[in-house]
C-alpha positions as a Markdown table, in Angstrom:
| # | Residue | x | y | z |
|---|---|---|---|---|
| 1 | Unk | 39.8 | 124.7 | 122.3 |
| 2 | Unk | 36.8 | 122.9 | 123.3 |
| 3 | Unk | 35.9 | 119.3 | 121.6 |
| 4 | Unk | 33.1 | 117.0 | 121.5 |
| 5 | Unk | 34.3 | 113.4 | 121.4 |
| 6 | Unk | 32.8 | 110.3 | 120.1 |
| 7 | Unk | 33.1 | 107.2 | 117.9 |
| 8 | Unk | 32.7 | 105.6 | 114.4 |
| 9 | Unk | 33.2 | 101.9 | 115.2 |
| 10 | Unk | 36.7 | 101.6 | 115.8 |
| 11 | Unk | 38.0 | 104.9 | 115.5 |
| 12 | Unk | 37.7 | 108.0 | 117.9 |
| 13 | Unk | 36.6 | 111.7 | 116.4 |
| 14 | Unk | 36.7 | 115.1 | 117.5 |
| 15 | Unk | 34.5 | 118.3 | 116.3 |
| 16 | Unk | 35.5 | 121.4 | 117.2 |
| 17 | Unk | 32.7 | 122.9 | 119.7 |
| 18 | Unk | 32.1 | 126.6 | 117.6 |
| 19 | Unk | 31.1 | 123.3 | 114.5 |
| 20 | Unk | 28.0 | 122.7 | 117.0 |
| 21 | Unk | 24.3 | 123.3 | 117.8 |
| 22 | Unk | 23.1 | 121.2 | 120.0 |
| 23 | Unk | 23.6 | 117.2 | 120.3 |
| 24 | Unk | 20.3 | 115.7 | 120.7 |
| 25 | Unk | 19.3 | 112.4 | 121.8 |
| 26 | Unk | 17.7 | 109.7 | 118.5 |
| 27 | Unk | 14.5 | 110.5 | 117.2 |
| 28 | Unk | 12.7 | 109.1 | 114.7 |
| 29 | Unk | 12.9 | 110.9 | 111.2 |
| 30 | Unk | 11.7 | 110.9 | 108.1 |
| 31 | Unk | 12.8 | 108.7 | 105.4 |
| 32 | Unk | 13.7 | 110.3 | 102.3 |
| 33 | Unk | 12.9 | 108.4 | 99.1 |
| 34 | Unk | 16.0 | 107.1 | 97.0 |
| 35 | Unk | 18.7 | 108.4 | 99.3 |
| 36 | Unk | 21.8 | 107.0 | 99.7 |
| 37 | Unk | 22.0 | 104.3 | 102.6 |
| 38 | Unk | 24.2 | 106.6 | 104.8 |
| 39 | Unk | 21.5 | 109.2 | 104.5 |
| 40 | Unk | 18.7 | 108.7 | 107.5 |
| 41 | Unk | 16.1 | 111.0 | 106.7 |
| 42 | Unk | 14.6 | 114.2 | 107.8 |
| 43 | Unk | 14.5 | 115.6 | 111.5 |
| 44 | Unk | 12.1 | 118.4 | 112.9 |
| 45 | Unk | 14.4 | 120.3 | 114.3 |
| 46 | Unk | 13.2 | 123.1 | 116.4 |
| 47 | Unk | 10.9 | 123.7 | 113.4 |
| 48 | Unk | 12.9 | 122.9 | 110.2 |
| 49 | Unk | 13.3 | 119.7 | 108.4 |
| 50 | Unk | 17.0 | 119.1 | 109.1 |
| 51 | Unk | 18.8 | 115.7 | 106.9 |
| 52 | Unk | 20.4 | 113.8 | 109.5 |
| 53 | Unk | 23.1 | 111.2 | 108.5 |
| 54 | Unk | 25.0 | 107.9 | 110.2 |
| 55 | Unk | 28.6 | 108.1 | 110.0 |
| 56 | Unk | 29.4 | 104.6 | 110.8 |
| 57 | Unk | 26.9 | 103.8 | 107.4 |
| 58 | Unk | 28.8 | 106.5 | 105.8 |
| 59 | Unk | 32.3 | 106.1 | 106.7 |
| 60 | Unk | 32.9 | 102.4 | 107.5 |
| 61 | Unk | 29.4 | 101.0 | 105.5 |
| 62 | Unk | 28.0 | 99.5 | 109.1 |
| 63 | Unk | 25.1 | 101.5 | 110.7 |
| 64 | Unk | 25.4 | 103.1 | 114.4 |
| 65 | Unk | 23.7 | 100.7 | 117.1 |
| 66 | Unk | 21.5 | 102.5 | 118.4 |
| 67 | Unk | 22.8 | 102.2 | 122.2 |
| 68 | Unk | 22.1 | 104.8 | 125.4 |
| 69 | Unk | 25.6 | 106.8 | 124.1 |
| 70 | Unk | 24.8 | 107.4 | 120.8 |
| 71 | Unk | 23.6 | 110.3 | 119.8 |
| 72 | Unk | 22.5 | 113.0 | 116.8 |
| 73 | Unk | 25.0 | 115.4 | 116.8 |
| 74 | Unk | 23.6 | 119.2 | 115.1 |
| 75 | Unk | 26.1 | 121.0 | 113.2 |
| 76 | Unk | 26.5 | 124.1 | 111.9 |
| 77 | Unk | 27.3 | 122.8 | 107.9 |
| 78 | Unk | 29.6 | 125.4 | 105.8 |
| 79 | Unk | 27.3 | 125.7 | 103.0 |
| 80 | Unk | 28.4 | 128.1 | 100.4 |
| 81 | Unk | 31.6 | 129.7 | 102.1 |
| 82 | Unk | 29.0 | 132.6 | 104.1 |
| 83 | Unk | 26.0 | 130.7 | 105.2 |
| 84 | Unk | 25.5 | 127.5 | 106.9 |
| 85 | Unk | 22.5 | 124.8 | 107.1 |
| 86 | Unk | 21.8 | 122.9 | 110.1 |
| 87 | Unk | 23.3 | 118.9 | 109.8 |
| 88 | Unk | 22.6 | 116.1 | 111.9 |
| 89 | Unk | 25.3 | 113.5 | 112.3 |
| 90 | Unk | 24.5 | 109.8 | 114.7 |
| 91 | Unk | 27.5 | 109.0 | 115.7 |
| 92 | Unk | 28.1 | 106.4 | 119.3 |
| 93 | Unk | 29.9 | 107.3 | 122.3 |
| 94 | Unk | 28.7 | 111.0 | 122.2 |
| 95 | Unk | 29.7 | 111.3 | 125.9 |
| 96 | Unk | 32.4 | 113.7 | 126.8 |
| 97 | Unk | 33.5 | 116.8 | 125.8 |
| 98 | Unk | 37.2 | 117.8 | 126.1 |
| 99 | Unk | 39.4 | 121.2 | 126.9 |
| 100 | Unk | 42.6 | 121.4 | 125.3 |
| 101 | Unk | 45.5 | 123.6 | 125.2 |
| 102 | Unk | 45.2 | 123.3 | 120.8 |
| 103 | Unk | 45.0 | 126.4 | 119.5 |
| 104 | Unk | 44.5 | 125.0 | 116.3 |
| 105 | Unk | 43.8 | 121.4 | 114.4 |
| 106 | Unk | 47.1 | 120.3 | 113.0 |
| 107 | Unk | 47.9 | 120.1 | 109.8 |
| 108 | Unk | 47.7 | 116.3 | 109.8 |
| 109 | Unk | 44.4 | 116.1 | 111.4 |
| 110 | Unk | 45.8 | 113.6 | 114.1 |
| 111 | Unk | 45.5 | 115.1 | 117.6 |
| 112 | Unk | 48.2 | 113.7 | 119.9 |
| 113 | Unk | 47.7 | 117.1 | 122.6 |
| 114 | Unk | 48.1 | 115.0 | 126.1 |
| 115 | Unk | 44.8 | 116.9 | 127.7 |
| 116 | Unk | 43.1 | 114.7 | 125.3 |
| 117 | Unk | 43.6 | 111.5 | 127.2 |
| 118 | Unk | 42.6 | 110.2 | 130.4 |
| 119 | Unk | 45.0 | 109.6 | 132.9 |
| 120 | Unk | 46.6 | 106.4 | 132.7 |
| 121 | Unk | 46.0 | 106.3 | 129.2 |
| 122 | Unk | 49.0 | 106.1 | 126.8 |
| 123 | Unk | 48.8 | 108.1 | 123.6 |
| 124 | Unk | 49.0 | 105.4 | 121.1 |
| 125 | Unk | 47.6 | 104.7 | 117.9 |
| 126 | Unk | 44.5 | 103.2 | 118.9 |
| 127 | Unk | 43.6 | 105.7 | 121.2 |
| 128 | Unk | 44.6 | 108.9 | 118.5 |
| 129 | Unk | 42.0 | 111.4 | 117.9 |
| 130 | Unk | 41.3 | 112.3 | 114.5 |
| 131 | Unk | 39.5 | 115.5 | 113.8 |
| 132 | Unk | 35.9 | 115.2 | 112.0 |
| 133 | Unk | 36.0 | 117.9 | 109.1 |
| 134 | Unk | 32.7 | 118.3 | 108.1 |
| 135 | Unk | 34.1 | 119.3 | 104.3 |
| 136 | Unk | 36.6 | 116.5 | 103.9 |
| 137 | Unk | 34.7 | 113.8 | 105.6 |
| 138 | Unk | 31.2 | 114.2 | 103.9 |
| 139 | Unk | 30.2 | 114.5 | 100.5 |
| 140 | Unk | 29.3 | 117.2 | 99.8 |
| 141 | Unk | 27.3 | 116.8 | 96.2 |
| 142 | Unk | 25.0 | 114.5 | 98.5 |
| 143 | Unk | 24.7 | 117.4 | 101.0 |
| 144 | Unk | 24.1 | 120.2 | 98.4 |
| 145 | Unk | 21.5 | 117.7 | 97.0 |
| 146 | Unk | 19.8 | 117.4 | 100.1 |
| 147 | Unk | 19.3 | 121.2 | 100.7 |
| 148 | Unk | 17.9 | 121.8 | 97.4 |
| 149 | Unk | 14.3 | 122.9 | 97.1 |
């Protein structure tokens, strides 16, 4: 299984690569008027207004800096169980993808598979990878909202 690594402040993430598009360095988008704080605005993506949202706003309430590593990340969003929408995600340290022998994302969403980690680097809880799941770890009433018409 091939994984795209980077960060939300503290904590290290991991999307499955068939989950992306393309990750794209930051732009400038377009607000949209009373959306949540986590919610960035609108990028011209190759043609179609794509929402784009910051994961360190959304998950630990402090924005992504926006450093040389950090990054909008396009996803392929499961949107109603057969189609899916285009979703950016600025996350930081968007730098390295990563080869493992997982077949799978365990149950617990915690990947501990040793390919993961550099060498010299010990496995512990600081350094766990926890897989992003674009259905658990976004909401998706906000989402839905922002697809409407």
């Amino acid at each position: 299984m091939l994984l795209l690594l980077f960060e939300i402040g503290e904590g290290r993430y991991a999307l499955t690569a068939d989950q992306l598009v393309e990750v794209v360095p930051l732009v400038q988008v377009k607000k949209i008027p009373l959306a949540p704080p986590y919610v960035v605005g609108l990028l011209n993506y190759r043609g179609t207004p794509t929402p784009v949202l910051d994961l360190g706003e959304l998950l630990i309430g402090t924005p992504c800096e926006p450093k040389f590593s950090t990054r909008t990340i396009i996803v392929n969003y499961p949107f109603d169980g057969k189609n899916t929408k285009k979703l950016g995600l600025i996350a930081t340290q968007v730098t390295e993808t990563v080869k493992t022998a997982l077949k799978e994302v365990p149950a617990s969403g915690v990947l501990m598979d040793e390919s993961l980690y550099r060498l010299g680097t010990d496995a512990d809880n600081e350094r766990m990878i926890q897989w992003f799941d674009l259905k658990r770890m976004l909401p998706e009433q906000d989402i839905i909202k922002l697809f409407q018409d």
